[in-house]
DRENDO-1510 file (C-alpha; in Angstrom, 1 decimal, always signed):
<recs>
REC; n; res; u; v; w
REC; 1; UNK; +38.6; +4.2; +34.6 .
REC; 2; UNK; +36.4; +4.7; +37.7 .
REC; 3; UNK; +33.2; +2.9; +37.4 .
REC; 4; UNK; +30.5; +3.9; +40.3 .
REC; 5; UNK; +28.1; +0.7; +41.2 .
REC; 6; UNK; +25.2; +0.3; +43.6 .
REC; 7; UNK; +25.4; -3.0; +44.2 .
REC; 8; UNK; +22.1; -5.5; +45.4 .
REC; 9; UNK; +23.4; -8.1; +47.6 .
REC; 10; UNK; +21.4; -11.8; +48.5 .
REC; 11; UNK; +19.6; -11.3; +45.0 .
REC; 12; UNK; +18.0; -14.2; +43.5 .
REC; 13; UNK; +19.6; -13.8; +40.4 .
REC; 14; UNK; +23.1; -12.3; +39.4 .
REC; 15; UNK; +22.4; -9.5; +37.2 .
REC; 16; UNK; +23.0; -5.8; +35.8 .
REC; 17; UNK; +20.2; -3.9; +36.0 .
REC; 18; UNK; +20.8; -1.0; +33.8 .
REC; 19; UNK; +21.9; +2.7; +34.8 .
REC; 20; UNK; +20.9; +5.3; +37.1 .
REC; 21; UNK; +21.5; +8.8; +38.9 .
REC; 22; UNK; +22.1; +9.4; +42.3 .
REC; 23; UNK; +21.0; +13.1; +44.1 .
REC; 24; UNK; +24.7; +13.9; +43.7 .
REC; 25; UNK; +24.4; +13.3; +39.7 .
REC; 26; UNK; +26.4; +10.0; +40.0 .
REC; 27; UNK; +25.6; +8.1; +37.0 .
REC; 28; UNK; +25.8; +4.4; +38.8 .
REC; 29; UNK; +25.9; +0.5; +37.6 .
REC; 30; UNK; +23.0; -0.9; +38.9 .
REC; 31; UNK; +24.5; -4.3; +40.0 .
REC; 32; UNK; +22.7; -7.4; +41.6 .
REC; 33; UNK; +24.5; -10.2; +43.4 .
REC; 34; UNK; +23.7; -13.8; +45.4 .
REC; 35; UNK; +26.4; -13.3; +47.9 .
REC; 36; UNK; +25.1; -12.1; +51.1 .
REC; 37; UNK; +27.0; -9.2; +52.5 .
REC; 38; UNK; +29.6; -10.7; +55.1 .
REC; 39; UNK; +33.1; -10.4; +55.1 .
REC; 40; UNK; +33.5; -9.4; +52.2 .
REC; 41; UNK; +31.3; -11.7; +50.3 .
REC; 42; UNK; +29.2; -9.3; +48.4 .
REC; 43; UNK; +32.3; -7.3; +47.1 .
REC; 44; UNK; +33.8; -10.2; +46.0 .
REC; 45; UNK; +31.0; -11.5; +44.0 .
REC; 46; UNK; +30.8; -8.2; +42.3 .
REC; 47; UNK; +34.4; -7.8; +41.6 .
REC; 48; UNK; +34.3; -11.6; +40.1 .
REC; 49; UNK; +30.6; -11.0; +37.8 .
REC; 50; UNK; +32.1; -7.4; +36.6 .
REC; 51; UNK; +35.6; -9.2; +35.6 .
REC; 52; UNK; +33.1; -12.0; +33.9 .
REC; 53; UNK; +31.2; -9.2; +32.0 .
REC; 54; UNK; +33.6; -7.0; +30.9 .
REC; 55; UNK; +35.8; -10.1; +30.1 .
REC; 56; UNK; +38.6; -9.1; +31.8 .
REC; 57; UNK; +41.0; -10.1; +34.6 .
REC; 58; UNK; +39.6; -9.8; +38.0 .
REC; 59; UNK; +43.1; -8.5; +38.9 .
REC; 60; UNK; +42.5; -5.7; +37.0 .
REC; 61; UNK; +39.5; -4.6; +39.5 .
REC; 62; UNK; +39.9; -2.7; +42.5 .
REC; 63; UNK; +37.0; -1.6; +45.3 .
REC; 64; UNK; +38.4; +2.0; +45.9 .
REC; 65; UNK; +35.3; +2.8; +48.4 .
REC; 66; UNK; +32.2; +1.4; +49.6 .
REC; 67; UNK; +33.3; -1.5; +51.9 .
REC; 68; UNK; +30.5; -1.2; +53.8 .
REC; 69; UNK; +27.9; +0.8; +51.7 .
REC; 70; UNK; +26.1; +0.2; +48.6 .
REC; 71; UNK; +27.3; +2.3; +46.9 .
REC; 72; UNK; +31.1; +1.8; +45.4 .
REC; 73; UNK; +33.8; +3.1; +43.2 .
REC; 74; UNK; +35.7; +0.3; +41.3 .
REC; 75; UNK; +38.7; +1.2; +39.4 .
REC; 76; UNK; +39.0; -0.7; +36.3 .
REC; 77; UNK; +42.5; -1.1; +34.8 .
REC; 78; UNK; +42.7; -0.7; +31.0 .
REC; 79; UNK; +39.3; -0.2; +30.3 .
REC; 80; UNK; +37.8; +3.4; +28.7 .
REC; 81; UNK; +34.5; +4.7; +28.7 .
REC; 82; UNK; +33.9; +3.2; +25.2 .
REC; 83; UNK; +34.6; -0.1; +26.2 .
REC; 84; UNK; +32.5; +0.7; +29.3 .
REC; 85; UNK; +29.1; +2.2; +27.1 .
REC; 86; UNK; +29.9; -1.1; +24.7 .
REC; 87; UNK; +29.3; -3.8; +27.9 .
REC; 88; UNK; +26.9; -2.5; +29.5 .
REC; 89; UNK; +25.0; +0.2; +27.0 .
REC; 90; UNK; +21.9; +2.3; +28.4 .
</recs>
């Protein structure tokens, strides 16, 4: 399952702010981390709190795109979009 995130970097609080759209009708993870944004940091901070959330494997997370931006597509190994809605519901 691809899962779309806009991720919140050098928050003061890790957190998952609910759902939203982009222009491009994206439906998008609204994602908060403490990490700041260098070298990787950030990413890795969301790949861990996702893993924690969903209570899976953080091996089972890939960053497909969004290195750099703040927008990103994570693949999520084993997981469905039933699973998804249950974890993080509107």
């Amino acid at each position: 399952m691809r899962l779309y995130v806009r991720l919140t970097p050098k928050s003061s609080v890790e957190r998952i702010d609910g759902w939203d759209m982009d222009d491009k009708g994206r439906r998008f993870l609204k994602v908060r981390v403490r990490a700041a944004p260098i070298e990787g940091k950030a990413n890795e901070a969301l790949i861990a709190f996702l893993a924690k959330s969903l209570k899976v494997p953080k091996s089972r997370l890939t960053l497909v795109t969004g290195d750099t931006a703040r927008l990103k597509q994570i693949d999520i190994d084993g997981l469905d979009e039933v699973a998804l809605a249950i974890s993080f519901p509107d």
